[in-house]
N, C-alpha and C positions, 0 to 999 in steps of 0.2 A: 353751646350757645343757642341751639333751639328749642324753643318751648313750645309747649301746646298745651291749648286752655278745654277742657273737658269740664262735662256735667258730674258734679259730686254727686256722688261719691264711686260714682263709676271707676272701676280698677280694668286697668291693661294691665294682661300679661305674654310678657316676652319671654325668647327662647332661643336659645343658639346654642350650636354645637362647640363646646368645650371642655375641657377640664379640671378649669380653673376656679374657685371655692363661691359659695352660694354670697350674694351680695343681694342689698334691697337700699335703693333709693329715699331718701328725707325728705322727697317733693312734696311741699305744702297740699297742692292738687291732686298729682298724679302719683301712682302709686304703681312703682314699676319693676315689676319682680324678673331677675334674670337667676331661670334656671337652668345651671351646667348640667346636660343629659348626652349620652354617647351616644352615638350614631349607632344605626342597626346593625346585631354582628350576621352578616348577613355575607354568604360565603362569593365572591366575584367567580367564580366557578361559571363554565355554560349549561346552559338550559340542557337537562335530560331529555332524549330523544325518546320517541316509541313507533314501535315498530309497524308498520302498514299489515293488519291483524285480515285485512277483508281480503288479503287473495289467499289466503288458506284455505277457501272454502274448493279450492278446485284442488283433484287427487295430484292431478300434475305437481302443482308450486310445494305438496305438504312432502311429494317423495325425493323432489328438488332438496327439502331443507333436511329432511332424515340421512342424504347421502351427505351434504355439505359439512352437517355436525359430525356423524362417524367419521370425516377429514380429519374436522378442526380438533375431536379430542385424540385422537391417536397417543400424542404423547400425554395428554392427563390420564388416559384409561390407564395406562404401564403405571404412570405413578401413583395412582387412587388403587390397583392393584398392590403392588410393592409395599405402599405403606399400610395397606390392610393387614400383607401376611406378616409385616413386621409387628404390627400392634398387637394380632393376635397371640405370636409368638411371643412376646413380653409377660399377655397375660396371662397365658400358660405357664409360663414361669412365674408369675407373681414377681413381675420387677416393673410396673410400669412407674415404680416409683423414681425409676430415673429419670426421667422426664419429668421435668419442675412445670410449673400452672402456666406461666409463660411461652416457654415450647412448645407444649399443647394447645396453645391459644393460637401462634404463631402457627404452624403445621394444620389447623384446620383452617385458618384464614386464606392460608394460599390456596388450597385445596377448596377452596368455596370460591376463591376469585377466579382463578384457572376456571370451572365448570361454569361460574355463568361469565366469561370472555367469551370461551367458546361455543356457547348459544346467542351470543351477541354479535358475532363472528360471523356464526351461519344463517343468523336471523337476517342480519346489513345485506348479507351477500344473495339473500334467493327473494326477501320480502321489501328490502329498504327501508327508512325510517325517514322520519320529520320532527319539528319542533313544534310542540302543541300549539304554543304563542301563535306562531306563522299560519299553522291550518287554522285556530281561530280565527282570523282576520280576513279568510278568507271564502269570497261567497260556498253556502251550504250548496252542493251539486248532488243528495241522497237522493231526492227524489230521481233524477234524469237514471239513477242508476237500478231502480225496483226492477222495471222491464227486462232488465240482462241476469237477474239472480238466477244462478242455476238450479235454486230450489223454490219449492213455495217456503218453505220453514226461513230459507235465507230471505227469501222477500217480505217476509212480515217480518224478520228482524229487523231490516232494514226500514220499514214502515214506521216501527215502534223506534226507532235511533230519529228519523224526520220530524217524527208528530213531539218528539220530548220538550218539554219544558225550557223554555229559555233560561241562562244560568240569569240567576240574579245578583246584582251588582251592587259590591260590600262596599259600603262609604265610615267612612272615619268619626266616632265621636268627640274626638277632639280637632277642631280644624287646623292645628298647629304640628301635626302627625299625620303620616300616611295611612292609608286603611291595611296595608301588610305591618305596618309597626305597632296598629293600632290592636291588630287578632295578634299578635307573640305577644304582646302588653295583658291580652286578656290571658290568653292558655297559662302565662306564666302563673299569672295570680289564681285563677281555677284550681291550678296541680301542684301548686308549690305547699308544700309540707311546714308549716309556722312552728311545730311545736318538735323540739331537736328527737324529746322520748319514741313518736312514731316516724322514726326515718329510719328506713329500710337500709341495711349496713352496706357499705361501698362494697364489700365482698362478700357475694353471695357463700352460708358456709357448705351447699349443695355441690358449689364450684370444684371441680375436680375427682367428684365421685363416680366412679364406673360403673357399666354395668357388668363388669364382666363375671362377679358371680352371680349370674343370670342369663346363662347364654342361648335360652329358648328364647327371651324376649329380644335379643339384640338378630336373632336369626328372621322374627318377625319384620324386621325393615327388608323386604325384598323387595325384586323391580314387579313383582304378581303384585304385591298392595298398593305399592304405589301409582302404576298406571290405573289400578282398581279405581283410585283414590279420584285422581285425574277424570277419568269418566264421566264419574258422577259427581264432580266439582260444578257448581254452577258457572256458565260460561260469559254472563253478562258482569259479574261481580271483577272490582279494579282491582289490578295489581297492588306493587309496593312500587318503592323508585328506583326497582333495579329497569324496569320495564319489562322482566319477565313477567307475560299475561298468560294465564290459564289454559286460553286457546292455542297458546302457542307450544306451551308442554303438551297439550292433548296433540297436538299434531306432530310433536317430537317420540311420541311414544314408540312407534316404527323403529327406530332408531337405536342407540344406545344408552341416551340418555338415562332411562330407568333404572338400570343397572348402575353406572357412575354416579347416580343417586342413593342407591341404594350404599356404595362403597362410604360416602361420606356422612350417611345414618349412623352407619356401623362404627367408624372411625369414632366421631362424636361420641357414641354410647359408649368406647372402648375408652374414652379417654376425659372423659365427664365433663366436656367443655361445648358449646356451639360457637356458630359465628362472628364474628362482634357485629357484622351489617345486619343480623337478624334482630340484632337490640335498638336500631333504629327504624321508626314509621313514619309515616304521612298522616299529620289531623288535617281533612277534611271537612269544613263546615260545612253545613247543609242548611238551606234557608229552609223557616217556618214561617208560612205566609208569607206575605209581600213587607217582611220588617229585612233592612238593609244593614245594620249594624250587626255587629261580631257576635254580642251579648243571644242576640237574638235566635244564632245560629247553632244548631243540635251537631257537638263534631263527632265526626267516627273517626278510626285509627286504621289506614291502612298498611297492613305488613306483608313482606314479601312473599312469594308464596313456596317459597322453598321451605319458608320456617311454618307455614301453614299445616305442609305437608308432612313435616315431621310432628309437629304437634297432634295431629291428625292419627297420627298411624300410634304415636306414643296414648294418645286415649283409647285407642282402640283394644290395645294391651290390656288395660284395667277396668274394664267398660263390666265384666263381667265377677270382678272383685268386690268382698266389703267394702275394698274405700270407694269404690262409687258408688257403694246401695244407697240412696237418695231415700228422705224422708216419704210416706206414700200421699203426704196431703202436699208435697210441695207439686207446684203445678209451673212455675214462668221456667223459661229453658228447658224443656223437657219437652221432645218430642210425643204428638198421639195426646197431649192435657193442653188446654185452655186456662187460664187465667181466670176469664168469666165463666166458665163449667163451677169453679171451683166459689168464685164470688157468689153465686148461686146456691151452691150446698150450703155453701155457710149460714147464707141468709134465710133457707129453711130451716137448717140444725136450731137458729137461734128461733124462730115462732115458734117450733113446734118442739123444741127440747130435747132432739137430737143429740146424743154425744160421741165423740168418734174413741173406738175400741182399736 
């Protein structure tokens, strides 16, 4: 029984959360479209915590959390033990085929969740944690803290964390949507695959291949590479969303962790499967210039850094093989070449007639 009188040909459109089938109005004027869309699947889950990363810089808190971890894994080191010399023995005998794709999926999964509990264990109990939401909201105190850094390196880190760029604030292009519904609306349509020919098969057919005729390269995952690895990890660069940070394995090194790392390298290689939480990351959008909108925004992927690490140590393997001799004029991702060196060459080859042998 209410009406409203609008300027033709002006169209409203409405929106409500339903299920119910696409309908449109015969209003001589108004033209009123009701589209049923579900709500965001959006998990009620609590916010992920992270761990209070700035008192590791003192030796005291980091030999605090190297004794807390050898506690907390006691009973996962026996069993990342155990199931080692069992897998090995399997594939000594060439029976790992008792173990279906499932079992194997399942037996690394625990073995991945036990290991990072127990750095989340040791981390709560020597570092403490917070909910990002919360310390955003609450006034910046970096500065009051330069003057106490026990380093200079630590006090121009902290310079460089104060002086950083205010984050810029994502608004929605459609006012009828949230700016979180609005970036899943965009990522969806960016990476969604339209054409059925190039979609990647729901089962990887790599899934369940071993290494274990290859037992130089499966001996290459030790806790020697991996702390190596860690070292020279860049320490400003973000985790994934377990909250395991960088600095916080570099400070775990002391400890046992490397090793109980290294068990779950081996496992994985021996039984041709990884984590399922390594298959999931963080898009991060990153604003360019002062534009607000999702479209706008350059996303990165961030993944956790255990799968980092293995990734990491498995290129290291083949770094010196045919399959990685890289073309010699390819220049972008290759360490020691420039891009522009190579835009350069080109652009003399072509004046001056150049041809590459």
């Amino acid at each position: 029984n209410h009406h409203a009188l609008v300027r033709a040909p002006q169209v409203f459109r409405w929106s409500y959360v339903d299920s119910g089938p696409y309908t449109k109005t015969d209003h001589k004027v108004m033209d009123c479209v009701l589209e049923p869309r579900a709500p965001m699947d959006v998990s009620p889950t609590q916010e992920a915590r992270r761990f209070n990363l700035k008192y590791l810089v003192h030796a005291r808190v980091c030999t605090d959390l190297c004794n807390s971890f050898n506690v907390c894994a006691e009973t996962f080191a026996e069993y990342s033990r155990e199931t080692l010399q069992l897998v090995e023995a399997l594939s000594k005998q060439r029976k790992l085929d008792v173990l279906s794709l499932d079992d194997r999926q399942r037996l690394v999964d625990d073995l991945d969740e036990s290991l990072v509990s127990a750095i989340h264990t040791a981390a709560e109990e020597v570092c403490g944690s917070y909910v990002p939401s919360v310390m955003r909201a609450t006034a910046d105190r970096l500065w009051d803290t330069i003057p106490d850094a026990p380093s200079l390196a630590d006090a121009i880190r902290t310079f460089k964390r104060a002086t950083r760029a205010k984050t810029v604030t994502l608004t929605s292009r459609d006012p009828l949507i949230s700016p979180a519904e609005d970036a899943v609306r965009h990522f969806e349509s960016v990476f969604k695959q339209t054409q059925p020919e190039f979609l990647p098969p729901a089962v990887s057919p790599y899934r369940g291949r071993s290494f274990e005729s290859e037992s130089s390269c499966i001996e290459s995952f030790n806790a020697t590479a991996i702390s190596k690895f860690w070292e020279k990890y860049p320490a400003h660069v973000s985790g994934g969303d377990d909250g395991v940070h960088i600095r916080l394995l570099r400070a775990l090194t002391g400890s046992s962790l490397p090793f109980r790392v290294a068990d779950l390298f081996r496992i994985c290689c021996y039984l041709g499967v990884t984590p399922s939480t390594w298959n999931c990351s963080v898009i991060f959008p990153i604003p360019k210039g002062k534009e607000t909108t999702i479209n706008k925004f350059r996303p990165i992927s961030l993944t956790l850094m255990l799968r980092r690490t293995f990734e990491k140590l498995l290129l290291w393997l083949y770094n010196d093989t045919p399959v990685f001799r890289l073309h010699s004029t390819q220049a972008g991702f290759r360490r020691g070449f420039s891009t522009l060196t190579h835009a350069l060459t080109a652009h003399e080859s072509a004046i001056f007639g150049h041809r590459y042998r």
